[in-house]
N, C-alpha and C positions, 0 to 999 in steps of 0.2 A: 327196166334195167336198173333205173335209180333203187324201187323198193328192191331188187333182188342182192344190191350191193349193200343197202342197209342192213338188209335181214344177213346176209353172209358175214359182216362184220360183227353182228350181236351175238350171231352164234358163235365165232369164231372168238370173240371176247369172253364165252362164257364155258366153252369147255375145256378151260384151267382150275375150273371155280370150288372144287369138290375138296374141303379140308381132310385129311387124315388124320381121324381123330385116335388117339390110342387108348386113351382110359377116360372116365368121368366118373366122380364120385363126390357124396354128398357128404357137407362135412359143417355142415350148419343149418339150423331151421330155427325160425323163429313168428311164434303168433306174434298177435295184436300188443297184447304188452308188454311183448320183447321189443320189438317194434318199439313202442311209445318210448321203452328205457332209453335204446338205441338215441334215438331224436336227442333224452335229455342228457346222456353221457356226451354228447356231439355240441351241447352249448345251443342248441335249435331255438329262437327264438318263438314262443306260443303261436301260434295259429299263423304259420309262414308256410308249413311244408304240412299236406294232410294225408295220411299215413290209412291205406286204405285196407292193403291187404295184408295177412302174411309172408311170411318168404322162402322158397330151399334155396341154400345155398351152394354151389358146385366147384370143385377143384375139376378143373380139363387140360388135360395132357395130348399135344396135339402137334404135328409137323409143321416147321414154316421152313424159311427160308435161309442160310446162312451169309450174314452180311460179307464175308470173303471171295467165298468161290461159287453162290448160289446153290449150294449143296443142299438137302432136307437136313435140317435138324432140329431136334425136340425143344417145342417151349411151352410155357404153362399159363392159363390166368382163371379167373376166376368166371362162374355167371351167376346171377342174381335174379332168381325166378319169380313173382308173384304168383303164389301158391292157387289151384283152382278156380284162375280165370280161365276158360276157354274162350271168347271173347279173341279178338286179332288184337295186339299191343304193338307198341313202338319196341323199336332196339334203341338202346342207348350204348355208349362205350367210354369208358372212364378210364382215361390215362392217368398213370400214379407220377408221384414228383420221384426225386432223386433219393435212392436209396442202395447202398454196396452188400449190405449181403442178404443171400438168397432166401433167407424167410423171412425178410418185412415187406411181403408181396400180399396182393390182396389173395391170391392163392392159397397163403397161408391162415388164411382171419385173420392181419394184421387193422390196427385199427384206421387205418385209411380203406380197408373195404367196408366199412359202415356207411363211405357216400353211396356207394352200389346199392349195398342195403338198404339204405333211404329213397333211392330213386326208385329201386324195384316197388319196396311200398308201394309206390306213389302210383305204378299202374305202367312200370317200365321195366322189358327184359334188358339186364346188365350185363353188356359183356368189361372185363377188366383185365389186360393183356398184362403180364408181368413184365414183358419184353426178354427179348434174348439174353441170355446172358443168368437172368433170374430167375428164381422160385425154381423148377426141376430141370430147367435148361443148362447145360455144360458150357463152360469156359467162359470169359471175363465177357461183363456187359459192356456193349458199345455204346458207352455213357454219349448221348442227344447225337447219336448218327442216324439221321434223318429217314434211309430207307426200311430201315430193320425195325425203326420204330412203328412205321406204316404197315407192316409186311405183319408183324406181330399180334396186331391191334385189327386187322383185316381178316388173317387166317382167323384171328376167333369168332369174327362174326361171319366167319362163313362154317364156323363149329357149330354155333347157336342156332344156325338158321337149318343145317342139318339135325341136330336136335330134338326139333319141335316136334316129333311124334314120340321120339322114345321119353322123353319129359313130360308129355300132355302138355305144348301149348304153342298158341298159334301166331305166326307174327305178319303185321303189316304193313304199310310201305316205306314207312316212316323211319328216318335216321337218326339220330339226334349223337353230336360226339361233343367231346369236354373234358379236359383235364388241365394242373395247376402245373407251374414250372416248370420241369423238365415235359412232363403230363402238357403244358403248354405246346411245349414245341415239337410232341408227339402228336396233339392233336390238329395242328397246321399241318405236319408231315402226313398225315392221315388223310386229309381234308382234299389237300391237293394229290395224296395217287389214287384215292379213288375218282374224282373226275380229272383228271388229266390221263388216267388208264382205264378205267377201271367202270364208266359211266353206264355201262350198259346192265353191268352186276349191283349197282348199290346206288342211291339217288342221299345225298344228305340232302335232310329237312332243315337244319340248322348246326352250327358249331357254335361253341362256347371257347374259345385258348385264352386260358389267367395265368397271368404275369410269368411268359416264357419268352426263355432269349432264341426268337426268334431272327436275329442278327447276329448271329455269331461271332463273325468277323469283322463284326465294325461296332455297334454297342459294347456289347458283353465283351470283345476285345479287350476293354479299355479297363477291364476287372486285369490282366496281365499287364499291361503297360504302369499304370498308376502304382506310384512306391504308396500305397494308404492300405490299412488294415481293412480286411473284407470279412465276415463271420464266418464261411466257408470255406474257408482255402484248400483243403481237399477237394474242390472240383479240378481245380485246371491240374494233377495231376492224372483225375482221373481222365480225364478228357485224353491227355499225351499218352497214356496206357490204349485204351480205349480204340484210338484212331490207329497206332502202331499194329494191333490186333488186327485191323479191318485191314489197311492199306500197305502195313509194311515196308513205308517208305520215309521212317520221322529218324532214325536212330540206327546204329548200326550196335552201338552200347551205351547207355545209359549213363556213362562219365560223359556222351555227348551232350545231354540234355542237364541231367542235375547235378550241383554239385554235389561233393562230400557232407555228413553220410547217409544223403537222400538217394545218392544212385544205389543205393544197395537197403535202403532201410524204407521204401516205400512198396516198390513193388509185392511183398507179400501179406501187404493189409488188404491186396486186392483180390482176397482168396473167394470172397463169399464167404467169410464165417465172420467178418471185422464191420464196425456200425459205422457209419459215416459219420457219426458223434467222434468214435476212438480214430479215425482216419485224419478228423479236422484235428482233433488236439496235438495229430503226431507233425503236421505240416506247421512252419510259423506263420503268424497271422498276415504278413502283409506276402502274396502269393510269390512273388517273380524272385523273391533274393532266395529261392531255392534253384534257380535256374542259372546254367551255364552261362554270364554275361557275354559273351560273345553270340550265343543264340538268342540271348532278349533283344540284344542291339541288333540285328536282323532281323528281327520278327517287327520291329519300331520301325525301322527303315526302311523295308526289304518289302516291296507289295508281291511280291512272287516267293516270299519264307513259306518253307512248305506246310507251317504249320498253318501259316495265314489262310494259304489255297484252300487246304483241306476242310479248314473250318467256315471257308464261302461254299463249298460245295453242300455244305449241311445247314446253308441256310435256310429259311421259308417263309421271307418275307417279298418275294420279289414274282409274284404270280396272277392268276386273274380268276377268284372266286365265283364261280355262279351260282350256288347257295347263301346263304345271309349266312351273316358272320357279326360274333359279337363279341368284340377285343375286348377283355378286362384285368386292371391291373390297380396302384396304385401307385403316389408318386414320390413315399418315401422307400419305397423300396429300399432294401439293404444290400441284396445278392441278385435281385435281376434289374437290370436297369429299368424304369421306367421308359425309359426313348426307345425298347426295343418296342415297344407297342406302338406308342407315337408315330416312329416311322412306317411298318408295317401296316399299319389306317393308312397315313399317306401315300402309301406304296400302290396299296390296293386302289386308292380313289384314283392316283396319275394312273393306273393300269385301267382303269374304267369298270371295276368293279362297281355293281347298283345298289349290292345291298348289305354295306356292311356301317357300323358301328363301333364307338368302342365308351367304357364306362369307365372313369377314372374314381374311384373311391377314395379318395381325400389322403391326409399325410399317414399311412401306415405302412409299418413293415412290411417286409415278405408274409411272414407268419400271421401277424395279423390281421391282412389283408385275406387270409384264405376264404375264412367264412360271407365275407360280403358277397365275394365272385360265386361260389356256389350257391347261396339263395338267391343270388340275381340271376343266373344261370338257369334252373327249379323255374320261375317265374316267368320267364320268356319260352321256355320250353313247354309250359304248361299251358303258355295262351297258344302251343300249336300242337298240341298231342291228341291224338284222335282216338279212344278207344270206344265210344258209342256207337257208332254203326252208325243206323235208323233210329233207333230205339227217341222217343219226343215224348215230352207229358204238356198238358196243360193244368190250372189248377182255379177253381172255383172258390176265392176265399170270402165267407162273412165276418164282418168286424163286429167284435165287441162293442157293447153299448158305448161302454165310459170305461174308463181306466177303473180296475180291479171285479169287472164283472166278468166272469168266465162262462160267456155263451157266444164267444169266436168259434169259427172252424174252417177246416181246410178240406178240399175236395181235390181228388185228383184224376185227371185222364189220361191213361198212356196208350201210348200206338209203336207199335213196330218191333225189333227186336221180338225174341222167342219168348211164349209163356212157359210158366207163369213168370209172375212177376214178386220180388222179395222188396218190401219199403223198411229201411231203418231210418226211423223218425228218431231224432235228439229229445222226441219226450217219452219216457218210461214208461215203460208196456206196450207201448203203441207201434203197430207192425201191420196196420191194415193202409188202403188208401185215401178213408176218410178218417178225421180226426174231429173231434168235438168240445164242448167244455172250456176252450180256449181263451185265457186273457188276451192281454194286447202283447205282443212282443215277437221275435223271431223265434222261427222253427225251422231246422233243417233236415234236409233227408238226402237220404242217397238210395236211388231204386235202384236194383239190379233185374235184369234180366235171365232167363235159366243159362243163357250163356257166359252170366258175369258179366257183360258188358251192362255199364252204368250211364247214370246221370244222376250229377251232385250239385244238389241246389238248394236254396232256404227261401221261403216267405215269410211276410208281415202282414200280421194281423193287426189292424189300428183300432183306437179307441173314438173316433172320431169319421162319421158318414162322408164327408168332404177329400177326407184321403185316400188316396190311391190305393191299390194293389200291388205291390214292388216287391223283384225280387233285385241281386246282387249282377248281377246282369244289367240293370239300366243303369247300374253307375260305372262312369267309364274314368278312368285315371289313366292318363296318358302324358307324359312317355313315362313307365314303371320298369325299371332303375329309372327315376328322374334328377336330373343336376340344378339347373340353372331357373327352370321354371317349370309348373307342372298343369295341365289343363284337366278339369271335372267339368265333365259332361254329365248332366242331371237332367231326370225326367221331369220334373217340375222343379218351380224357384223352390229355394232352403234354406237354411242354415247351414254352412260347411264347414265342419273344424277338424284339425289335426292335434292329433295324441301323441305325446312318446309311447315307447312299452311301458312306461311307468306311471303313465297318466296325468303327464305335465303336458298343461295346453300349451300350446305353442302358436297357434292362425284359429280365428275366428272372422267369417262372414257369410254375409248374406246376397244370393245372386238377386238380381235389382231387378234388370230390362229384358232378360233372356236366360239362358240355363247353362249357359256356360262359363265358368268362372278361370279365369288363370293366376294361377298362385305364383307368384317368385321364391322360392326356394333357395335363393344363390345364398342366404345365410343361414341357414337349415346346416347341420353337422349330418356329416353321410351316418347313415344308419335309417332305421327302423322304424316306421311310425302307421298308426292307425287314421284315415281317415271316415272319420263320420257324419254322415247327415240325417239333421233334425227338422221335422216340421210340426207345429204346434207341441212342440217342447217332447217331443216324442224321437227316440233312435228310430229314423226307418231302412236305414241303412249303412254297412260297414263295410271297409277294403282295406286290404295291407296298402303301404308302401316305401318304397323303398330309395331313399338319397345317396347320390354315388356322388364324387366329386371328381 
């Protein structure tokens, strides 16, 4: 009886699950060294993010839900395909931050679909929801209303997963979701309706939410309370537009809410044709003295102002994650509080969440803050993205004599995954599975299998009989985003030093009694660094990493 109530509620869970898709069409492609542009127009620091395939890029026009009356109505986003894998890949889903007209969606190639872009590279299908309201969808976006954000970002990855035969490719179990500021608080809204609804149709593997006011009504609140200048001040009208839309219950007229001549001079920058640039310059800088004072002194006093309600109801910080979660933000932020993070980890750990996290990146802005969260984001998702299969190699390496003799070589054995098998080796010409001729130093490759499903790995060839066989695998860096201190795990004693990107040493040592070393990092500047180790004055191995504060 038990399994029979099981299996009646999965099924019963899952025959809602069928998107309505109405169009898809491709509206961008890009090889290998579109790709590699891609990375360096993005600011990508060298050898952080490794860019494997090509990509199609898709505009999908698709039914979801309407935040009013649950009606269907048309929304749009984007998918981000790695071209010619057949191979099973992960979904990923990249919520975008705040934006008021309708084509700076990734829908459109605006340039925030280049993270999609990136990640697809990387060996991930991208779904990227515009949200209601944008890119081909009618009438005003419900700027951070929590269900529509979920509902948007949901129907398209039930677009994508339909898809997969009329596009050629295949996906597997694997979720992975993440997006920046408002993209923050969509990707929490996200996170919790698929399992607290939805668990039986979608399993996230991990979430990523960067610096999103997930507090709405109590952090971020205090952006409306505080007489201080904010760089944004076009949100909190969109917000009062926005929710009036959805709920219908803020205003009866607009001389309610703002004064003279905001009640008549704001509402039509909210057309979708007006930038959030020309939006903020029309509002003045410190947010609330455009507001009716008798409704701010209610909304400051008043724990039941119904602006207050409505914007706890679109909270999403007050739940209980079963997926790992990895909060990131910073803690100068300008336009999203920091403490909405703060409390949100707190929230989650008194709620008895096991597996979450969060990474503070030291004193930056909103804006500047973006790039740490998604290379740190990239990084933990890549130590769980599965697209090998079975596919194993072994490899048989001889060491060069002495340094500058080139009669090293590498042997390889692969098992599993479908033949044949494709090897691109990082030395020129070379495309078989043995290589020969070899000095001492690293060699990478990445074998494919006829399915496209890979394995991406490098050996070292030493100049010296006594040294090991290593690959990038036995060095372990942990925790990567690290803060406070960071622990290297090494296959034997070394040398370990750390690089900026610019190649200023910064730590130098040698593990003594045992092969694990822990480094304090507490006065390390968040950003970017190479760790390497040396034995007999020789590189035998290399790892990003990464300082968050």
């Amino acid at each position: 009886m038990k399994f029979f109530k099981i299996f009646l509620i999965a099924l019963l869970s899952s025959s809602a699950v069928e998107a309505q898709i109405l169009e898809y069409t491709k509206i961008d492609s890009l090889d290998l060294e579109g790709m590699e542009q891609v990375l360096t127009d993005f600011g990508v620091p060298p050898g952080f993010i490794n860019v494997r395939f090509p990509i199609d890029f898709y505009r999908v026009r698709y039914m979801s839900r309407h935040p009013q009356n649950d009606e269907p109505i048309e929304a749009s986003g984007a998918i981000a395909i790695p071209r010619g894998v057949t191979c099973e890949m992960p979904l990923a889903s990249y919520q975008h931050g705040t934006v008021s007209a309708k084509s700076n969606v990734p829908s459109f190639n605006n340039f925030e679909a280049n993270i999609g872009k990136i990640f697809a590279g990387s060996g991930y299908v991208v779904c990227m929801p515009d949200y209601i309201g944008l890119g081909t969808s009618p009438g005003l976006h419900p700027y951070v209303h929590a269900r529509s954000e979920a509902d948007a970002a949901l129907d398209l990855l039930r677009a994508a997963r339909q898809l997969q035969d009329s596009l050629g490719f295949n996906l597997n179990n694997q979720l992975f979701i993440f997006g920046y500021s408002q993209g923050g608080h969509a990707t929490m809204a996200l996170h919790k309706e698929i399992e607290e609804q939805y668990p039986f149709e979608f399993e996230v593997t991990m979430s990523a939410p960067m610096s999103g006011p997930y507090d709405l009504s109590g952090v971020q609140a205090e952006v409306i309370i505080q007489d201080e200048i904010y760089p944004t001040p076009g949100y909190l009208p969109y917000v009062v537009f926005a929710y009036q839309s959805v709920y219908g219950n803020f205003y009866d007229e607009l001389s309610d809410v703002f004064l003279p001549p905001y009640d008549t001079s704001l509402l039509p920058l909210f057309d979708g044709m007006v930038s959030m640039a020309d939006i903020n310059a029309a509002v003045p800088a410190i947010p609330n003295t455009i507001l009716v004072p008798e409704l701010l002194d209610d909304f400051i006093s008043n724990p039941d102002n119904v602006l207050r309600t409505t914007l706890a109801l679109n909270d999403v910080y007050d739940w209980v994650p079963q997926a790992p979660v990895r909060i990131m933000y910073c803690n100068a932020d300008d336009q999203v509080g920091y403490l909405n993070s703060v409390k949100t980890y707190d929230k989650f750990i008194e709620n008895g969440a096991l597996d979450v996290e969060y990474y503070d990146f030291g004193p930056f802005n909103h804006n500047g803050c973006v790039q740490f969260c998604l290379l740190a984001a990239y990084s933990l998702f890549e130590e769980r993205k599965d697209i090998r299969e079975d596919l194993t190699l072994s490899a048989d390496i001889g060491d060069a004599v002495s340094p500058g003799f080139q009669n090293g070589s590498i042997e390889i054995m692969a098992n599993g995954g479908e033949l044949p098998y494709v090897y691109s080796w990082s030395v020129a010409n070379e495309n078989g599975p043995n290589i020969n001729g070899l000095s001492s130093g690293t060699y990478s490759l990445v074998m494919y299998d006829a399915q496209n499903c890979y394995i991406d790995t490098s050996f070292d060839v030493t100049s010296t009989l006594n040294l090991p066989n290593l690959n990038s695998d036995q060095l372990a860096v942990f925790p990567n985003p690290a803060m406070d201190f960071v622990k290297i795990s090494l296959p034997e004693k070394a040398q370990v030093s750390i690089f900026t990107l610019d190649g200023k040493l910064i730590y130098r040592a040698s593990a003594q009694n045992d092969k694990i070393m822990h480094v304090n990092t507490s006065l390390f500047n968040a950003g970017y660094y190479h760790v390497q180790v040396q034995k007999n004055n020789q590189v035998i191995l290399t790892k990003q990493l990464i300082i968050s504060r």
